[in-house]
Biopython code that builds the backbone (N, CA, C, O; Angstrom):
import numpy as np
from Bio.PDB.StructureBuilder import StructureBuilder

atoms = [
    (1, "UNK", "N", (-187.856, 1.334, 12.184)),
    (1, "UNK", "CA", (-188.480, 2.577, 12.571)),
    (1, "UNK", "C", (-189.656, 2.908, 11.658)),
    (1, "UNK", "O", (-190.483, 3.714, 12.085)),
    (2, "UNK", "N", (-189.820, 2.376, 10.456)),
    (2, "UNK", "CA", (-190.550, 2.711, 9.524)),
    (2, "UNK", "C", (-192.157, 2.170, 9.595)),
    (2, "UNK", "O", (-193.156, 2.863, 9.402)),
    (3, "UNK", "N", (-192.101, 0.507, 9.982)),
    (3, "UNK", "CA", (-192.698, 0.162, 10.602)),
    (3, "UNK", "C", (-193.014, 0.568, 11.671)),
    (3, "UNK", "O", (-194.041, 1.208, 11.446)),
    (4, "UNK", "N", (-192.808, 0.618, 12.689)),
    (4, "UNK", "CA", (-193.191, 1.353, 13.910)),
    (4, "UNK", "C", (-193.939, 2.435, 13.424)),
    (4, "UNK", "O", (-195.008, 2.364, 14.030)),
    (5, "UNK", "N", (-193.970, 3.430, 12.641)),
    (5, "UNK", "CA", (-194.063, 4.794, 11.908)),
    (5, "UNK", "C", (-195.790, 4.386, 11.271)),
    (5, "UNK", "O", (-196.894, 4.634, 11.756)),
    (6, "UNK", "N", (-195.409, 3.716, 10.078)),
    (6, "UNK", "CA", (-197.192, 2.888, 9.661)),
    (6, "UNK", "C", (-197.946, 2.221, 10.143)),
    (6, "UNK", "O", (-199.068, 2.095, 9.652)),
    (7, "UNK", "N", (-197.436, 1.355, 11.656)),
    (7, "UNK", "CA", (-198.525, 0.818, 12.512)),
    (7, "UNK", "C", (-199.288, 1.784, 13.117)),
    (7, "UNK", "O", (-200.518, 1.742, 13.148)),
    (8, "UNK", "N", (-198.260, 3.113, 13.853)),
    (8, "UNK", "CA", (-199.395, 4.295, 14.496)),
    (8, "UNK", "C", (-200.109, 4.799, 13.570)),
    (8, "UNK", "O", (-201.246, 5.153, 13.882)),
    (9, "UNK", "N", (-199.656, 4.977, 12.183)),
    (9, "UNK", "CA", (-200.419, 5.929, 11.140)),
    (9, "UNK", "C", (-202.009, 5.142, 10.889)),
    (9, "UNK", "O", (-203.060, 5.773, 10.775)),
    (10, "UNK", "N", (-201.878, 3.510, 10.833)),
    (10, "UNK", "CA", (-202.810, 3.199, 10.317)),
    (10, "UNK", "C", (-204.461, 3.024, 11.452)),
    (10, "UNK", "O", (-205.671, 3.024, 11.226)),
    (11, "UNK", "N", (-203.257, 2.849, 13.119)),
    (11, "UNK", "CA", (-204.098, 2.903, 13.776)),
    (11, "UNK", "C", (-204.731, 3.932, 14.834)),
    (11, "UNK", "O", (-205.458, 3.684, 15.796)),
    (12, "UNK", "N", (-204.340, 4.904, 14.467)),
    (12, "UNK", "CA", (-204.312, 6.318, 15.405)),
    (12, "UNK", "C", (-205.127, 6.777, 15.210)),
    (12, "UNK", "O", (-205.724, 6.045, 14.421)),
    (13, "UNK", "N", (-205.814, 7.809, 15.435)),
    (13, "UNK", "CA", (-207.458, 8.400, 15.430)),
    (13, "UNK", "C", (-207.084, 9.288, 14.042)),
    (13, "UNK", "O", (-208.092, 9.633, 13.426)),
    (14, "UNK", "N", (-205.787, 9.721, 13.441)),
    (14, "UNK", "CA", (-205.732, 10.844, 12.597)),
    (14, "UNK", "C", (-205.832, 12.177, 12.711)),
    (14, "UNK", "O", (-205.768, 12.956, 11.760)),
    (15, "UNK", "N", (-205.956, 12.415, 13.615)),
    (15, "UNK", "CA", (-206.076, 13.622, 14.748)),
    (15, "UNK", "C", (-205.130, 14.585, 14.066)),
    (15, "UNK", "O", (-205.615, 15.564, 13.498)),
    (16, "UNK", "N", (-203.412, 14.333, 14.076)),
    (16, "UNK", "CA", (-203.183, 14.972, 13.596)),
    (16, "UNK", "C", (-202.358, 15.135, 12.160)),
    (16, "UNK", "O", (-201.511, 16.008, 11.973)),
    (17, "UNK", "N", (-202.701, 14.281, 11.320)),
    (17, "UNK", "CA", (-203.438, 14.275, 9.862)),
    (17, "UNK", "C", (-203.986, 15.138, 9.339)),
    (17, "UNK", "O", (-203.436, 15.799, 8.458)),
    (18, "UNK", "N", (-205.238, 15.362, 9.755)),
    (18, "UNK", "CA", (-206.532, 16.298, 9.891)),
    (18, "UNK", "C", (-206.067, 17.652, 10.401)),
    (18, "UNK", "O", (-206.051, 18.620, 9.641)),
    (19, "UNK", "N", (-205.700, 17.739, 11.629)),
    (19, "UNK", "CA", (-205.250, 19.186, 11.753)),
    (19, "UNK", "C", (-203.993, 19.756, 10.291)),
    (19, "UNK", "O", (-203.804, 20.919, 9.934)),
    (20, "UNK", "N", (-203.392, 18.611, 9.772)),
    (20, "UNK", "CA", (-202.196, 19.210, 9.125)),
    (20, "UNK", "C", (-203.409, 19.818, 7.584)),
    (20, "UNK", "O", (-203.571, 20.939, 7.100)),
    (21, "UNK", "N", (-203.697, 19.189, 7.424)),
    (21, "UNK", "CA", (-204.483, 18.600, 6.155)),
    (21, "UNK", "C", (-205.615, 20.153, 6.049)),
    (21, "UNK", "O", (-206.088, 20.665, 5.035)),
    (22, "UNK", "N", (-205.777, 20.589, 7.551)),
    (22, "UNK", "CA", (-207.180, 21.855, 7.520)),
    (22, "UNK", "C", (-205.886, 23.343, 7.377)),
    (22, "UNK", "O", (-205.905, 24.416, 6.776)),
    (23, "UNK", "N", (-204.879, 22.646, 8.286)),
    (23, "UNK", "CA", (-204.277, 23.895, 8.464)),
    (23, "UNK", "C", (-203.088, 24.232, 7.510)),
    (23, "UNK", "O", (-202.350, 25.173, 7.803)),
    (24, "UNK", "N", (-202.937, 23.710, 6.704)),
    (24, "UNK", "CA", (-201.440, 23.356, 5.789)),
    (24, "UNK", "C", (-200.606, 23.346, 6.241)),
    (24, "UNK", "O", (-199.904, 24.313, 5.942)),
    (25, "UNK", "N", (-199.941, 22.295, 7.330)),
    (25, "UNK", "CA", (-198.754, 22.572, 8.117)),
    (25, "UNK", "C", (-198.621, 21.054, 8.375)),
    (25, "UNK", "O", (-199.440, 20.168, 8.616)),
    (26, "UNK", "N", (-196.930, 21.099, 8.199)),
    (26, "UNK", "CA", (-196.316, 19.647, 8.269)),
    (26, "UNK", "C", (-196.593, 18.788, 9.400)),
    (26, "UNK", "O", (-195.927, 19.010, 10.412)),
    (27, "UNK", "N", (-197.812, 17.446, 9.443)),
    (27, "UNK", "CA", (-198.321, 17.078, 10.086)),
    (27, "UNK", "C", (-197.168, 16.485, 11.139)),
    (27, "UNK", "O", (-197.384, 16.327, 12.341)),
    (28, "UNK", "N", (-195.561, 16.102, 10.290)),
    (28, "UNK", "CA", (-194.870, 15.757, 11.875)),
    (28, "UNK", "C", (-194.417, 17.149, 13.148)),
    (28, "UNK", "O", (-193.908, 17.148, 14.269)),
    (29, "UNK", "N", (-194.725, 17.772, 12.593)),
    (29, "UNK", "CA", (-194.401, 19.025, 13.528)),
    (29, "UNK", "C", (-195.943, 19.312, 14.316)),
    (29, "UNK", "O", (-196.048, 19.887, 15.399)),
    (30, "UNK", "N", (-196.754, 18.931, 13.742)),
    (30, "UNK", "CA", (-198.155, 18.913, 15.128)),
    (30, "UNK", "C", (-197.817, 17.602, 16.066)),
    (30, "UNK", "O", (-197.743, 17.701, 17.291)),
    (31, "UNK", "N", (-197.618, 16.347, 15.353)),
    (31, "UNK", "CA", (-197.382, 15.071, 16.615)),
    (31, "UNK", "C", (-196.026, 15.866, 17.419)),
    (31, "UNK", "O", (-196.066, 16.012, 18.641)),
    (32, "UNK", "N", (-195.176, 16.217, 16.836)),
    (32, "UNK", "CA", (-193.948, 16.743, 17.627)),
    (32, "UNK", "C", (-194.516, 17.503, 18.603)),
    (32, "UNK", "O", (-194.029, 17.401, 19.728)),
    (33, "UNK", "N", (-195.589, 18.367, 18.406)),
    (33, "UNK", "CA", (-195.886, 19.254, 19.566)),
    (33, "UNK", "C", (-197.069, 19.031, 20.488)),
    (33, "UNK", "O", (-197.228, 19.629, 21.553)),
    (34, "UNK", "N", (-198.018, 17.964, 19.898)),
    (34, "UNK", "CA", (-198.718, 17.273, 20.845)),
    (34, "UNK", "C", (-197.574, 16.669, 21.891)),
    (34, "UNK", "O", (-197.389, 17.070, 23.040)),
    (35, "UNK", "N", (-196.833, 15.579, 21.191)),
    (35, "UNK", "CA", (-195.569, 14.725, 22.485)),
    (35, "UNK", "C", (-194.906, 15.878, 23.348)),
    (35, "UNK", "O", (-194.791, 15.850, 24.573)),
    (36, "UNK", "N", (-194.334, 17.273, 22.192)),
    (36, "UNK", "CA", (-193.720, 17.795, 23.449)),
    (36, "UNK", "C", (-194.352, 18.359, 24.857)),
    (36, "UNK", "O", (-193.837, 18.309, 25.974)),
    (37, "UNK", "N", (-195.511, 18.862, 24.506)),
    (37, "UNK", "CA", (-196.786, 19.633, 25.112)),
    (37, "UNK", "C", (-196.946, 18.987, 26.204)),
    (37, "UNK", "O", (-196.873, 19.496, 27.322)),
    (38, "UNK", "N", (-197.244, 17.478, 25.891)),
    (38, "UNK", "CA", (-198.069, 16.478, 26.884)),
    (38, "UNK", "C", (-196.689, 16.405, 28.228)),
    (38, "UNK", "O", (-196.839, 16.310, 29.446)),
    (39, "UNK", "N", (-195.747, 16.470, 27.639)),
    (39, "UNK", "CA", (-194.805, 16.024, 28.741)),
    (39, "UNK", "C", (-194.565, 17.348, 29.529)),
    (39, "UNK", "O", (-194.407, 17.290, 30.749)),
    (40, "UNK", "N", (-194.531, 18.564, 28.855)),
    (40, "UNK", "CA", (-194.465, 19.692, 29.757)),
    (40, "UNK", "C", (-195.567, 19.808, 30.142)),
    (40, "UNK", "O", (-195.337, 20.915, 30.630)),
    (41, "UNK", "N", (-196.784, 19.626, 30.412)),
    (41, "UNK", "CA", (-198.099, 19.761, 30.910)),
    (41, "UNK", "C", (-198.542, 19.056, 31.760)),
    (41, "UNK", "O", (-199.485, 19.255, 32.525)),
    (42, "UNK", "N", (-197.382, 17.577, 31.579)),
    (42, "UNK", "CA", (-198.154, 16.985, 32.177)),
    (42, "UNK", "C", (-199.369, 16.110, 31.642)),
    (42, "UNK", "O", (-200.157, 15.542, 32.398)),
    (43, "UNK", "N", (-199.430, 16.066, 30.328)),
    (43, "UNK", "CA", (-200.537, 15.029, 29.391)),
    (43, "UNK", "C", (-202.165, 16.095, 29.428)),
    (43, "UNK", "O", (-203.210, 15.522, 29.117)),
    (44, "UNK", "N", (-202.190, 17.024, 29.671)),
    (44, "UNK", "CA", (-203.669, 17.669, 29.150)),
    (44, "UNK", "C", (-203.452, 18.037, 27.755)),
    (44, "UNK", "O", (-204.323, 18.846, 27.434)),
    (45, "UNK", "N", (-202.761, 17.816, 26.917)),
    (45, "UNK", "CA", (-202.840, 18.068, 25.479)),
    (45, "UNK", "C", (-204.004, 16.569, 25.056)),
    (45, "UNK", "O", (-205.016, 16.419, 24.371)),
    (46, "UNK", "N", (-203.065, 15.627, 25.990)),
    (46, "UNK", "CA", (-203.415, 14.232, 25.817)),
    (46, "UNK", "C", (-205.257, 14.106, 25.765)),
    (46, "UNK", "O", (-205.837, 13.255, 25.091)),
    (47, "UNK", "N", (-205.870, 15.014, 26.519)),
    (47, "UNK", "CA", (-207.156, 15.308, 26.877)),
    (47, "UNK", "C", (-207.649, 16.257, 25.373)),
    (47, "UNK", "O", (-208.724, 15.911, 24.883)),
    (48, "UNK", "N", (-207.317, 16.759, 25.070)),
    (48, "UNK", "CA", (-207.541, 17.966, 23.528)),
    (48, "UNK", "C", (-207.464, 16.515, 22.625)),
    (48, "UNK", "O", (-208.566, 16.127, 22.236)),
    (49, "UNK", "N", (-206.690, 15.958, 22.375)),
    (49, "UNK", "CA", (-206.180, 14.725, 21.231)),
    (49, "UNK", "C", (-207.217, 13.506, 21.493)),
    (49, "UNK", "O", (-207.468, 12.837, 20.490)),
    (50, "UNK", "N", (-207.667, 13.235, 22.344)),
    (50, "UNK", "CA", (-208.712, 12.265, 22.407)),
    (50, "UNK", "C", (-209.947, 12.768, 22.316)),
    (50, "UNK", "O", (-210.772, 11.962, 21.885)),
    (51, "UNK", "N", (-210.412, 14.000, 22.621)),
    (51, "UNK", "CA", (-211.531, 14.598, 22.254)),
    (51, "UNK", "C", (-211.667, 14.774, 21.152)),
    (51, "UNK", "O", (-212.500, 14.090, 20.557)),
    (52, "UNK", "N", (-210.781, 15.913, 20.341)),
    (52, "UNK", "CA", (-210.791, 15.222, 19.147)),
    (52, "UNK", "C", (-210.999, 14.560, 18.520)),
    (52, "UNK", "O", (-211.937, 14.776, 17.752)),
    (53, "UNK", "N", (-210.337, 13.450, 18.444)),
    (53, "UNK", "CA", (-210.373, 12.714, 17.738)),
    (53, "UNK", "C", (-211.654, 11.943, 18.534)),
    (53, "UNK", "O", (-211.155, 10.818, 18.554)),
    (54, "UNK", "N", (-212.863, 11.791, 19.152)),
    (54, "UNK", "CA", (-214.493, 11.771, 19.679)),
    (54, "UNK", "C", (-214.955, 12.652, 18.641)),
    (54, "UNK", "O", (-215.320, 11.875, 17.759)),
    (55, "UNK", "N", (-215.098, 13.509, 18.346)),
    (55, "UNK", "CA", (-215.574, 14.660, 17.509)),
    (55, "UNK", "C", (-214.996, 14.084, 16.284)),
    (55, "UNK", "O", (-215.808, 14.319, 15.389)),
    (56, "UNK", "N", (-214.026, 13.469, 15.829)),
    (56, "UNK", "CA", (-213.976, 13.304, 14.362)),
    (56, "UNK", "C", (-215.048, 12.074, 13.953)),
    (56, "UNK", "O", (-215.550, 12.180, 12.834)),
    (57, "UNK", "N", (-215.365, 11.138, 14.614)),
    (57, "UNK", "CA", (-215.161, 9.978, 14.741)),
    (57, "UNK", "C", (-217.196, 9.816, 14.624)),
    (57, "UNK", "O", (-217.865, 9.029, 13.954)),
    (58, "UNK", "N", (-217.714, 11.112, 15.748)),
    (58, "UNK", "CA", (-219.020, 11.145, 15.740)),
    (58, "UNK", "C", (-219.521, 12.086, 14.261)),
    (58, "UNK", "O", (-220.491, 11.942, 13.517)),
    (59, "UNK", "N", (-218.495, 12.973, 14.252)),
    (59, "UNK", "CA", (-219.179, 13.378, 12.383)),
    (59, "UNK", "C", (-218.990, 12.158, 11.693)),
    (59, "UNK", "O", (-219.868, 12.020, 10.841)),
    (60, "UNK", "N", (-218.207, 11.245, 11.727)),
    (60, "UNK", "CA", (-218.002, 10.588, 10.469)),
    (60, "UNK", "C", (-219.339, 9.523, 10.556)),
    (60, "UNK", "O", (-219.801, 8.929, 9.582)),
    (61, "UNK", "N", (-219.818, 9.429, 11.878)),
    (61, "UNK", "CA", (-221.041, 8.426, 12.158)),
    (61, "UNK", "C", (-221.769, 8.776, 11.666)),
    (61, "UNK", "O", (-222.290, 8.067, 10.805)),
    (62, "UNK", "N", (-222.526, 10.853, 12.064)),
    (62, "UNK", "CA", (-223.533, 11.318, 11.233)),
    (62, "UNK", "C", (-223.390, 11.454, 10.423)),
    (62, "UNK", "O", (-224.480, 11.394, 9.853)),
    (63, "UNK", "N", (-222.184, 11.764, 9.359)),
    (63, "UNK", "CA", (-222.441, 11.622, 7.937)),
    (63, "UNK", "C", (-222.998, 10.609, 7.041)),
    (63, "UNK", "O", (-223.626, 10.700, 5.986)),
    (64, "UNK", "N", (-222.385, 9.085, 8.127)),
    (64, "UNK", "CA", (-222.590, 7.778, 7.630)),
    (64, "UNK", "C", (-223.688, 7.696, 7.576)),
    (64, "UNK", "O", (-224.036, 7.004, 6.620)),
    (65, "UNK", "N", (-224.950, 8.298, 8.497)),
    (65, "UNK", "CA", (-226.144, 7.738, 8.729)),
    (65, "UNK", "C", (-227.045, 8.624, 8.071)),
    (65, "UNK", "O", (-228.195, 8.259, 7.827)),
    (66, "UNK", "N", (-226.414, 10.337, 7.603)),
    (66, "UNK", "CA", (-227.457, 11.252, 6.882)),
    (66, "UNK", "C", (-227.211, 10.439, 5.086)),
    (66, "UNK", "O", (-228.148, 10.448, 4.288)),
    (67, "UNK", "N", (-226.217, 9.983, 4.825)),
    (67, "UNK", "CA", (-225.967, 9.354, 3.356)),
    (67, "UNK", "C", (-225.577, 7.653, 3.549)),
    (67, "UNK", "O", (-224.563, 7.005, 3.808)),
    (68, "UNK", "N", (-226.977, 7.375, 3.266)),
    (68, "UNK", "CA", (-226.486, 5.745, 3.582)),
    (68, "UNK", "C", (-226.031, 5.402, 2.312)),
    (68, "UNK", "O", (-225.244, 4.459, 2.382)),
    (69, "UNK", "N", (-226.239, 5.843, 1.065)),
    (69, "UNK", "CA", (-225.948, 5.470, -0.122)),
    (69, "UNK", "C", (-224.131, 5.079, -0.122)),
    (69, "UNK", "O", (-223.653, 4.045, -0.589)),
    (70, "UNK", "N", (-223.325, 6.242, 0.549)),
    (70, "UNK", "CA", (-221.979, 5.841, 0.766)),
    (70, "UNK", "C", (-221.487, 5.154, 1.958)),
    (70, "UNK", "O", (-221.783, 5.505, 3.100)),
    (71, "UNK", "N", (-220.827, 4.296, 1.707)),
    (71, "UNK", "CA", (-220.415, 3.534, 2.904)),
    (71, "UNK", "C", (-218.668, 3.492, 2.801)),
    (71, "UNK", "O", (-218.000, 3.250, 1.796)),
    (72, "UNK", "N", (-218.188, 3.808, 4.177)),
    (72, "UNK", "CA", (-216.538, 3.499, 3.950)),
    (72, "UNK", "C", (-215.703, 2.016, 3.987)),
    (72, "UNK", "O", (-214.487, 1.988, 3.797)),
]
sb = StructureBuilder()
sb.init_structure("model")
sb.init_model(0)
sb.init_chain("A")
sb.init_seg("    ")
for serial, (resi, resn, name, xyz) in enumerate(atoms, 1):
    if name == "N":
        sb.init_residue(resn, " ", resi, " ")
    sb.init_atom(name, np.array(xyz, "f"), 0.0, 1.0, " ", f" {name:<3s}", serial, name[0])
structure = sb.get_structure()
């Protein structure tokens, strides 16, 4: 299970990482409520979580490209 656990962590957008990390709140209780959300909704959370994580993904481009001096 643990494995299973660090393959999503390493390859997941961080989405909600980031929300835990802005908002101080235990990041497994945001994935808990993205999964529960999506299934009572019907997956439009699923639509919020990929946008997102588009928006994290395009700051991290413009930052890359306003400071070329740092690279990740």
């Amino acid at each position: 299970m643990e494995k299973l656990k660090l393959f999503f962590e390493e390859r997941a957008f961080g989405v909600c990482s980031r929300l835990g990390e802005k908002l101080n709140f235990p990041i497994d209780s945001i994935r808990l409520f993205f999964i529960y959300s999506s299934f009572i909704t019907l997956g439009s959370p699923v639509i919020v979580y990929v946008s997102m994580a588009m928006m994290m993904k395009i700051r991290k481009y413009f930052r890359k490209m306003n400071n070329p001096v740092l690279f990740d």
